[in-house]
C-alpha positions in Angstrom: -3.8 -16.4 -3.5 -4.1 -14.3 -6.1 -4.6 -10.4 -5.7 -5.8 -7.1 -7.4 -3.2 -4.6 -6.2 -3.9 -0.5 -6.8 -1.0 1.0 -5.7 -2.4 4.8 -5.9 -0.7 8.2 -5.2 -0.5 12.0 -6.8 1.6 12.5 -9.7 5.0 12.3 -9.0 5.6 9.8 -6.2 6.8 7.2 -8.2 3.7 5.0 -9.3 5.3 4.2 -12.8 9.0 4.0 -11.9 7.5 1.2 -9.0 5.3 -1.0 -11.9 9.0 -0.7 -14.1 10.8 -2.0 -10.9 7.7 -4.9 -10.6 8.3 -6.0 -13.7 12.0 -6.0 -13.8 12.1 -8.2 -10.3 9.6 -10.5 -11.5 11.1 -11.2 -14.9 14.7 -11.4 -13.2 13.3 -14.5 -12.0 11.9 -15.9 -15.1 8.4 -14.7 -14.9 6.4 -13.4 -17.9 4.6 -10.5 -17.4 1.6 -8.9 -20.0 1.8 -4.9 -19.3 -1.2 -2.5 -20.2 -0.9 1.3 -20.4 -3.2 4.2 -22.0 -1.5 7.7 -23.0 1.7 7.2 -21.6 4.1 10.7 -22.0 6.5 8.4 -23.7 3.7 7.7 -26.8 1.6 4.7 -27.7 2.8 1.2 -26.2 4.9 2.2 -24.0 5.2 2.6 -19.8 7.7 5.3 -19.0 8.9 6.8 -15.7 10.6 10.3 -15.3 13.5 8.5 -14.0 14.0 7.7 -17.9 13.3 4.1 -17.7 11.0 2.6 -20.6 9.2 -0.5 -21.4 6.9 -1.8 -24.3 3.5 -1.8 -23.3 0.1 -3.1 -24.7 -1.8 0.6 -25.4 -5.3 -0.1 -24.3 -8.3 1.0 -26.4 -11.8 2.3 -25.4 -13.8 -0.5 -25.3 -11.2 -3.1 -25.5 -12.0 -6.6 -23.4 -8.6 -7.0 -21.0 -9.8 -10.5 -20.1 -10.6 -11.4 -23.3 -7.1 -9.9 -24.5 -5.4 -11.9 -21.9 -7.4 -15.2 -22.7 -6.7 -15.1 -26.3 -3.3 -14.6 -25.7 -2.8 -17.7 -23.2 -4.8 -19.7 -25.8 -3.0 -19.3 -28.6 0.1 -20.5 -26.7 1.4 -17.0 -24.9 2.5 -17.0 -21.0 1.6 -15.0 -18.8 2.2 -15.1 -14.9 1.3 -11.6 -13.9 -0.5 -8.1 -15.2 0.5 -4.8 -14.7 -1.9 -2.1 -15.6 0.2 1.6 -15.7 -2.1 4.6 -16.0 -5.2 2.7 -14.7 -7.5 5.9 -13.5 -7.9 6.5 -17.3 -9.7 2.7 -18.1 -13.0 2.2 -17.7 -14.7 1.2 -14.8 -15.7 -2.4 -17.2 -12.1 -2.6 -17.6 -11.5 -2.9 -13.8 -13.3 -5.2 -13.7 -12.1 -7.3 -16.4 -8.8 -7.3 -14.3 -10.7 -8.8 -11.3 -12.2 -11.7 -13.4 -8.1 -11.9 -14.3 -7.3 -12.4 -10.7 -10.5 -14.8 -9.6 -10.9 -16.6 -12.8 -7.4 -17.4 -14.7 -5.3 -16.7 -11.6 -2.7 -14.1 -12.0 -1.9 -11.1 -10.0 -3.0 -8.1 -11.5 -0.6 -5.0 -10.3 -2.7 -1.8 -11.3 -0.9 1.7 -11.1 -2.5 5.4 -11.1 -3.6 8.6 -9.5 -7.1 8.3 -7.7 -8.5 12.2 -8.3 -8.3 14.8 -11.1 -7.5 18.2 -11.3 -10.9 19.2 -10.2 -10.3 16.6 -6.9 -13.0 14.4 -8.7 -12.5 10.6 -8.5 -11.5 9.1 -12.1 -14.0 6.4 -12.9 -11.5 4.0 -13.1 -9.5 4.6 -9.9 -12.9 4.6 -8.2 -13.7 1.2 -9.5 -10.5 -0.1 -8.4 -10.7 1.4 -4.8 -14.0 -0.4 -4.8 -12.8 -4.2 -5.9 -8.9 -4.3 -5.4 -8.1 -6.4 -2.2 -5.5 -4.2 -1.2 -4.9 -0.3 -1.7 -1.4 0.6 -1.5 -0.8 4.5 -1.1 2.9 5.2 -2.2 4.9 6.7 0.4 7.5 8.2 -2.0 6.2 12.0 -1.2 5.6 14.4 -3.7 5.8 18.3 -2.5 3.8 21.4 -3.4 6.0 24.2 -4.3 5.6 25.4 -0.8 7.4 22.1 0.3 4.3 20.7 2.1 3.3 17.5 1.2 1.4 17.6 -2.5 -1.8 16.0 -2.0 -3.8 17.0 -4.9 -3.1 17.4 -8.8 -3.5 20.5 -10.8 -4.0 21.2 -15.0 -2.5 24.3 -15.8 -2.2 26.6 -18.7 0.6 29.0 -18.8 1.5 27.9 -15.4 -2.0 29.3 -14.4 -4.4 26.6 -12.5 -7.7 25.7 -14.4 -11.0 24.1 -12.4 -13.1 23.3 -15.4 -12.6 21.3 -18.7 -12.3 17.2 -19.9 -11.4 15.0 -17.5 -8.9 13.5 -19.3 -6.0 15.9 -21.3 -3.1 14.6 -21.6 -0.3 16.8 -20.7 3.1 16.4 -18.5 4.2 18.5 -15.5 7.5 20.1 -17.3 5.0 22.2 -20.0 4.3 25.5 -19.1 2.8 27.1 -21.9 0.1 24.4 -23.0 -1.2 22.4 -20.8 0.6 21.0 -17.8 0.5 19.5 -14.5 1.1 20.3 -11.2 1.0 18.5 -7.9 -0.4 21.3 -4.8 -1.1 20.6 -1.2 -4.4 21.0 -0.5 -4.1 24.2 0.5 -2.4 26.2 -2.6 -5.0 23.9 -4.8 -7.9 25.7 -3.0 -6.6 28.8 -3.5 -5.6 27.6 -7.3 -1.7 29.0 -6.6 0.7 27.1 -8.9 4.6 28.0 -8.6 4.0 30.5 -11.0 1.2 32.5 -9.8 3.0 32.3 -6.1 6.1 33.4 -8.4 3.9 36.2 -9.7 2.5 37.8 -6.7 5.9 37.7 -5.1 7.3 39.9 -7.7 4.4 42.2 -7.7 4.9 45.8 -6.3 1.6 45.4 -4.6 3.3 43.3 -1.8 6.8 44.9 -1.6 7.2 48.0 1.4 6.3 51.5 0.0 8.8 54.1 0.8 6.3 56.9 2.1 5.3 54.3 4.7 8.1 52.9 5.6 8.4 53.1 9.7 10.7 56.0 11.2 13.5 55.2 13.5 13.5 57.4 17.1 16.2 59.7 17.3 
């Protein structure tokens, strides 16, 4: 049978690097696979881990009709055995469910990659939709850590390497800028308290929290 797969996770733990590996296994064997993305780092059309790895992608507009795409393109003679959708929290919730019809109606797995909340711990439309209507939810177990080294649960935007609550949804950024906007994966507890590496960093260095030498203790004769 076919399935709708959402293999979700934080930034970081290897959601893109995982779809590359899909698609290399799959067409190893002779298989044909029809990729969708949307604001990739790597630029339009393309899927793109931080490993380096990069593959041409179909860039998805707003509005586009995925089935439709995909019926089209097995009409007018194209193959296609499978569907892997990279970046999937930023499609629309119609979208998702354009890649169930893929699954129920024309048959094909539909492997669909992205992180479920935003940097306000908000579900993304699209990841929502897909929580709701995949048949299986697959959490990725390759860990990404806070800068504290506990186990990064949430994402943060930053700007300046300072965490901000409020703003679009959707800004695309990458998690090595630090003066414009970036990303940053925090356990839950640093992302409550909005510290980043760089405010921790920060207050580390301030004089506020190093010893004061009029109180520092007296040693007994």
């Amino acid at each position: 049978m076919s399935e709708l797969v959402f293999f979700s996770g934080t930034m970081d733990c290897g959601k893109s690097t995982l779809a590359l590996q899909i698609e290399h296994n799959r067409s190893a064997r002779g298989l044909v696979g029809v990729i969708f993305t949307r604001d990739d780092r790597a630029g339009e059309g393309k899927l793109s881990s931080r490993l380096g790895l990069v593959t041409d992608a179909v860039e998805v507009e707003d509005g586009q009709d995925l089935y439709g795409y995909l019926v089209d393109h097995l009409s007018q003679g194209g193959r296609a055995d499978y569907v892997i959708a990279d970046e999937a929290q930023f499609l629309a919730p119609e979208q998702i469910d354009q890649l169930a019809r893929l699954v129920d109606d024309v048959g094909l797995d539909v492997y669909a990659f992205g992180i479920t909340t935003d940097f306000r711990s908000k579900l993304f439309p699209g990841s929502q939709r897909l929580v709701e209507l995949a048949d299986r939810v697959e959490v990725l177990q390759v860990e990404a850590l806070c800068w504290c080294g506990a186990r990064a649960t949430h994402n943060a935007r930053t700007t300046g390497g300072e965490m901000v609550v409020e703003g679009e949804q959707v800004v695309v950024g990458d998690v090595d800028q630090a003066d414009a906007v970036g990303y940053e994966v925090l356990c839950r507890r640093h992302h409550r308290r909005r510290m980043t590496a760089a405010t921790a960093r920060a207050a580390a260095l301030s004089p506020d929290v190093l010893p004061r030498p009029d109180i520092l203790p007296v040693s007994s004769a």
